[in-house]
C-alpha positions as CSV (number, residue, x, y, z in Angstrom):
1,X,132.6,116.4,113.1
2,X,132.4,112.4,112.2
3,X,130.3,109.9,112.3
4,X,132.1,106.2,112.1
5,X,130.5,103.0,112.2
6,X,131.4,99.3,113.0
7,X,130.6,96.1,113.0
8,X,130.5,93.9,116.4
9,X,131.5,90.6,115.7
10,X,129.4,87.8,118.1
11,X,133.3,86.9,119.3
12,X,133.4,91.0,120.5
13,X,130.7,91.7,122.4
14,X,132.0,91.1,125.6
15,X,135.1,93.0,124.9
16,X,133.0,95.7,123.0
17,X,130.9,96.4,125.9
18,X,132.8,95.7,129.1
19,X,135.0,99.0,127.7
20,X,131.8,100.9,128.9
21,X,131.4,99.7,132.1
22,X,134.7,100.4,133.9
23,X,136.3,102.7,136.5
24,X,138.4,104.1,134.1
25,X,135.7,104.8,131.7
26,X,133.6,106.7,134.1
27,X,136.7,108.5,135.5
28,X,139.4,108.8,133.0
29,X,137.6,109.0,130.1
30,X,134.9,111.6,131.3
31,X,132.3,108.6,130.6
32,X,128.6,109.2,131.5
33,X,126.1,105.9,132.2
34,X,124.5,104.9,129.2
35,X,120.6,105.8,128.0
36,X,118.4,103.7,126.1
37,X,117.0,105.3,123.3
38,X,114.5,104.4,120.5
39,X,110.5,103.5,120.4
40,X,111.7,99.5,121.1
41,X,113.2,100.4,124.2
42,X,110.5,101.9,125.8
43,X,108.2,99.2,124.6
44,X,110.7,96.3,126.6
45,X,110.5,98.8,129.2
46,X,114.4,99.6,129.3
47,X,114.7,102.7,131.7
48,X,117.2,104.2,133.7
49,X,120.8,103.8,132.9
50,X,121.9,100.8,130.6
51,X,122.3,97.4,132.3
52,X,125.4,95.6,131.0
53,X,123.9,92.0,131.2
54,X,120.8,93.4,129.6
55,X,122.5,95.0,126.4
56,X,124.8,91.9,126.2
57,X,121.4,89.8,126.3
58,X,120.3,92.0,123.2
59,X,123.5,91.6,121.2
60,X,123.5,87.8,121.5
61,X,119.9,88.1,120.4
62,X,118.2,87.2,123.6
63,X,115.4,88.7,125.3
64,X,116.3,91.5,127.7
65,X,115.9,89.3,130.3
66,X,118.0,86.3,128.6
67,X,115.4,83.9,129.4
68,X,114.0,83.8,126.1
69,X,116.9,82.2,123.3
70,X,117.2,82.7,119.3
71,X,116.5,79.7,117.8
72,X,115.1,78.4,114.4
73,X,116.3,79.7,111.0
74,X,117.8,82.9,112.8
75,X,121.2,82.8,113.5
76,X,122.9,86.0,115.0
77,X,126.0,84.5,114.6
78,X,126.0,84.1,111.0
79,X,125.8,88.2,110.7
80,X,127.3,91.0,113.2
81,X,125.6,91.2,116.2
82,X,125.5,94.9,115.9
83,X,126.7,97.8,115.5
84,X,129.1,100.6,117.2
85,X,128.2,104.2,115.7
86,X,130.7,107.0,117.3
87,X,130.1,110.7,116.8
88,X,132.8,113.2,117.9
89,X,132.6,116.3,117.9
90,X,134.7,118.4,115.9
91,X,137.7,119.6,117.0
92,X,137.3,124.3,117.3
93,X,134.3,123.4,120.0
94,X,136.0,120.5,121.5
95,X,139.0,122.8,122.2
96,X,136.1,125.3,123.4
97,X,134.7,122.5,125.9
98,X,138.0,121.7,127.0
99,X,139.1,125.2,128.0
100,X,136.2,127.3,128.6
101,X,134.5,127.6,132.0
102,X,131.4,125.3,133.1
103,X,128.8,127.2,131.1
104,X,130.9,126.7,127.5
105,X,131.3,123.1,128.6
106,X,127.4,122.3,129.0
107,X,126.5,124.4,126.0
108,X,128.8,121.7,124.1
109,X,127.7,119.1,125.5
110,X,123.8,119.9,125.3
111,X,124.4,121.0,121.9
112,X,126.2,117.7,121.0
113,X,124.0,115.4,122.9
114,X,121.2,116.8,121.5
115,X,122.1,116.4,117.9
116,X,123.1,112.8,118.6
117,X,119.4,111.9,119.9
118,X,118.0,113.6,116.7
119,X,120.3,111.6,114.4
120,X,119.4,108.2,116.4
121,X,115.7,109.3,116.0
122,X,115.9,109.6,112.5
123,X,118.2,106.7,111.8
124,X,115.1,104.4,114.5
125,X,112.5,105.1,111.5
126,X,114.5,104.1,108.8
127,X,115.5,100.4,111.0
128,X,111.7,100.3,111.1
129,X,110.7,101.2,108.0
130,X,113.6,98.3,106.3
131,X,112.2,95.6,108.9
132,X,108.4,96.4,107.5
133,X,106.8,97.9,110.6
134,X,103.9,100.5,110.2
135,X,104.6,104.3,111.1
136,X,102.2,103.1,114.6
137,X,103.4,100.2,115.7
138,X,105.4,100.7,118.8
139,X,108.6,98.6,117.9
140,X,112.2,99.1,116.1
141,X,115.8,98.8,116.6
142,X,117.4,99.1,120.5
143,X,120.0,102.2,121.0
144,X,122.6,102.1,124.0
145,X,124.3,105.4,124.5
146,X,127.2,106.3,125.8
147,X,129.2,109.6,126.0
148,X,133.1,109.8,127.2
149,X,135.2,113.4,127.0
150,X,138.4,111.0,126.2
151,X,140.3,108.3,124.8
152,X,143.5,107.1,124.4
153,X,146.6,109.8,125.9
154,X,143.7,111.3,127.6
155,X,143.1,114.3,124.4
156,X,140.1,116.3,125.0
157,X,137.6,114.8,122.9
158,X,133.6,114.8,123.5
159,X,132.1,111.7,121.9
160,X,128.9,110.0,121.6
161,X,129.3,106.2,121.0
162,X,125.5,104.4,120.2
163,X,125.5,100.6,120.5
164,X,122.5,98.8,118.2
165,X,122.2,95.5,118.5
166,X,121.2,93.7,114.9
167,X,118.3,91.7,116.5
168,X,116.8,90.5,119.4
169,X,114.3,88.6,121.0
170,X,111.4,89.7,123.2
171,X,110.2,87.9,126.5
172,X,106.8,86.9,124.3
173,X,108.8,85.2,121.9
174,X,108.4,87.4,118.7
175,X,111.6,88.7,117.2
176,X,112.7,91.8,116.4
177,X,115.6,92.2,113.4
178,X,116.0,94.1,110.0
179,X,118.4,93.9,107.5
180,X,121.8,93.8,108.2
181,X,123.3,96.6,105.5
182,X,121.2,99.2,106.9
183,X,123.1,100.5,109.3
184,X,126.3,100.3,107.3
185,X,124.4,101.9,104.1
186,X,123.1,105.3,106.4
187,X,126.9,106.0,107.0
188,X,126.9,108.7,104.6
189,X,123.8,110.3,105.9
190,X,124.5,110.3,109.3
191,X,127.8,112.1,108.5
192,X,125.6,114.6,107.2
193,X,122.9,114.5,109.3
194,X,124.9,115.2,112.4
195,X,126.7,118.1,110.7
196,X,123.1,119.9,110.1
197,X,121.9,118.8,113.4
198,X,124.7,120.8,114.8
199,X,126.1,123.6,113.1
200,X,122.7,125.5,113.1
201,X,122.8,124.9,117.6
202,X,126.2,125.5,117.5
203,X,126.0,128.3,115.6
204,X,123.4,129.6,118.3
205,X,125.6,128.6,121.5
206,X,128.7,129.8,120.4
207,X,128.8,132.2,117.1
208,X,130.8,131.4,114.0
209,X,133.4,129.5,115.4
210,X,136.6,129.1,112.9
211,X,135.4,132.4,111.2
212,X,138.7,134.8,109.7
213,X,138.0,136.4,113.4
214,X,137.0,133.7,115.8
215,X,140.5,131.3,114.8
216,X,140.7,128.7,117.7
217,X,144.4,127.7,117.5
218,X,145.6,123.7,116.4
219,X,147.4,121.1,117.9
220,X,147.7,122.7,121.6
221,X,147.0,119.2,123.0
222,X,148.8,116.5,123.0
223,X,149.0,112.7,125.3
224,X,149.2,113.8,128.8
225,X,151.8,111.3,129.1
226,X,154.4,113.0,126.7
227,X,153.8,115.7,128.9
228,X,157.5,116.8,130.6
229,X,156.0,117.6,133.6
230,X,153.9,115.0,134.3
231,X,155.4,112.0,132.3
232,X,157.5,110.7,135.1
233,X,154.6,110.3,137.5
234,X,152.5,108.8,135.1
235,X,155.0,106.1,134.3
236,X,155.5,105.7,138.0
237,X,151.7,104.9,138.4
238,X,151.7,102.5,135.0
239,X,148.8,104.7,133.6
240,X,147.1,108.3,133.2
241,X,145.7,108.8,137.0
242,X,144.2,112.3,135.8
243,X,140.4,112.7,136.6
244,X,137.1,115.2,136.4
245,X,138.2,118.4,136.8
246,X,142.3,117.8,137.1
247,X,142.0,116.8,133.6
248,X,139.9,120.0,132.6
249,X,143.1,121.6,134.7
250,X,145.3,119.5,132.7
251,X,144.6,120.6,129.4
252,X,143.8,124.4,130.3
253,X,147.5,124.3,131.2
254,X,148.7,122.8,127.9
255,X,146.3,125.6,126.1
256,X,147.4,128.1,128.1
257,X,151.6,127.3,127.6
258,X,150.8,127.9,123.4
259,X,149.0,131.2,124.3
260,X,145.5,129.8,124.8
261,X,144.4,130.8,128.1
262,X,141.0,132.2,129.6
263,X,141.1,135.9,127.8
264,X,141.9,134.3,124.1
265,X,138.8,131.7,124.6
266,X,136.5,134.9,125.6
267,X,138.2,136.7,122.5
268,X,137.0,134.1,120.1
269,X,133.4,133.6,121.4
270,X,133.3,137.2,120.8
271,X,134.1,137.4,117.5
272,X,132.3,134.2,116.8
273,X,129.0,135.8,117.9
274,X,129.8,138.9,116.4
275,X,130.4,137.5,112.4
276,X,127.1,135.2,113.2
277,X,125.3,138.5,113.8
278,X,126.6,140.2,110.6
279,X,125.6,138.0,108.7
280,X,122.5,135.9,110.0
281,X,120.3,135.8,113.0
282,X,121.8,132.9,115.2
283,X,118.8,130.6,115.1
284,X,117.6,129.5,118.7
285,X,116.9,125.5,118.8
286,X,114.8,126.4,121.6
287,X,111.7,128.1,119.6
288,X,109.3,125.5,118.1
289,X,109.6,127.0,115.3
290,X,113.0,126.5,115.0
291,X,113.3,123.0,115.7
292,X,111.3,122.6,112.4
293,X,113.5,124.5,110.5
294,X,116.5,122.4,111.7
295,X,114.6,118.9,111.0
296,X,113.4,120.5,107.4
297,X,117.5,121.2,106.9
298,X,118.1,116.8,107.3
299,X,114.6,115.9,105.6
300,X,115.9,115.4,102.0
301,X,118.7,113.3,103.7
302,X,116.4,110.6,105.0
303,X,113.8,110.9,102.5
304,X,114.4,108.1,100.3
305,X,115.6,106.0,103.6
306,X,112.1,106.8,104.3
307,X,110.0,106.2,101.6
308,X,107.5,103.7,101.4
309,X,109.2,101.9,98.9
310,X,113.1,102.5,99.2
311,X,113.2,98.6,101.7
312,X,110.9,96.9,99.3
313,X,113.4,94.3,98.4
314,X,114.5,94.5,101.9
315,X,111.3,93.1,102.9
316,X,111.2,90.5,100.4
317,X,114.1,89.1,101.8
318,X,113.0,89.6,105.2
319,X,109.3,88.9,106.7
320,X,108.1,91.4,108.9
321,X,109.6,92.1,111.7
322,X,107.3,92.3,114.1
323,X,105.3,89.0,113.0
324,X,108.2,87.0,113.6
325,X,108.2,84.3,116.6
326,X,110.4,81.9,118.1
């Protein structure tokens, strides 16, 4: 599992987000419409599925709308304009959600998505407690997500990418924007927060995967275009033409030529479940009472993110966010 993060430079937004809102990301890459997250979204009232103009509005540090412009003494294009935060999924369960049947494939994605929103939710009240709001007021950082099952050579590989734009105007005219080595300075802790968000609902869905008993094999996928069978149409075409469920096809083949196939998938989910069981009771994410254990496991992560002092200076350098106005 990792967590990367990088800065969008004013000169890349277009190209940053127009990746998000093509054919080939909805159909080659496995992409999914993006979801607003955050406590600042719902207050501009951004629901449904992301709006390109709108997001590209909130990374040039307009107002949703883009009738509203930055002006005075802040400048977006003196700093990034946000921020691209990936998370992908590690790579035993992405060979899991790659070959297993329908059921193993939502469990991985529910288990990853879910994990995702938690880390977002955590790293919203740090953004709003660097840019000085107060634990009730209804305002903080805007989150676009996006999740794709592919990349480059078409490799299985379930991400969660989460655009946050560095500041932004509302359609009232007050300003919304927090220091700009936040984000970059939770890197560590969103490593690590993802990895306890997940491994106690993975451990839940699937068992001890990559136990001595529950092995899932390496390297049994490689760029569908170096693929003998298929490289010749895929040059004849000028690109990957492989889609939804061909790809799913696609890469069970590839697993299933290095001795991979259906059986040795049920094999390892049983041996997963069964060391989980020896040696712990798989904890369900479902139970209330769960959920509080997992959030206690990241607590001590974010504390000092958190505290009511750790953006002090932050705040000196920066008035509060939410009494700025244009």
């Amino acid at each position: 599992m990792r967590v990367n993060i990088v800065p969008i430079l004013s000169a890349d937004v277009e190209k940053t987000t127009q990746a998000f809102f093509t054919p080939e990301f909805a159909s080659q890459s496995l992409g999914q419409t993006g979801q607003w997250l955050g406590v600042e979204s719902q207050r501009l009232g951004l629901k449904g599925p992301v709006d390109k103009s709108v997001l590209d509005h909130l990374l040039q540090g307009r107002s949703p709308t883009g009738t509203v412009q930055p002006g005075g003494d802040w400048r977006p294009a003196d700093r990034p304009a946000g921020w691209k935060i990936t998370f992908d999924l590690d790579w035993r369960h992405n060979t899991l959600w790659a070959t297993g049947n329908e059921e193993i494939r939502h469990l991985a994605e529910f288990t990853h998505g879910t994990s995702v929103k938690e880390c977002v939710e955590q790293l919203d009240q740090v953004v709003r407690r660097a840019a000085g709001f107060e634990p009730t007021d209804r305002a903080g950082a805007v989150f676009a997500s996006f999740r794709s099952g592919t990349g480059e050579g078409q490799v299985p590989g379930l991400r969660s990418t989460v655009i946050v734009p560095q500041g932004h105007l509302r359609d009232d005219g007050s300003l919304m924007t927090f220091p700009a080595r936040v984000i970059s300075e939770c890197g560590v802790r969103l490593n690590q927060a993802y990895l306890c968000e997940f491994v106690p609902r993975a451990v839940h869905a699937f068992g001890s995967v990559g136990a001595p008993t529950a092995q899932v094999p390496k390297k049994l996928f490689k760029p569908l275009a170096q693929d003998p069978r298929i490289a010749g149409a895929a040059a004849k075409e000028g690109k990957l033409v492989f889609t939804g469920e061909d790809l799913f096809a696609q890469w069970k083949r590839q697993a299933e030529l290095k001795g991979f196939g259906p059986r040795e998938v049920t094999d390892v989910l049983h041996h997963a479940r069964l060391h989980a069981n020896s040696y712990c009771k798989p904890l369900n994410p479902e139970v209330p009472g769960a959920t509080e254990m997992i959030k206690g496991m990241v607590q001590k992560l974010w504390a000092y993110c958190l505290s009511p002092n750790s953006h002090s200076h932050s705040q000196n350098e920066h008035s509060q966010g939410h009494r700025h106005s244009i």
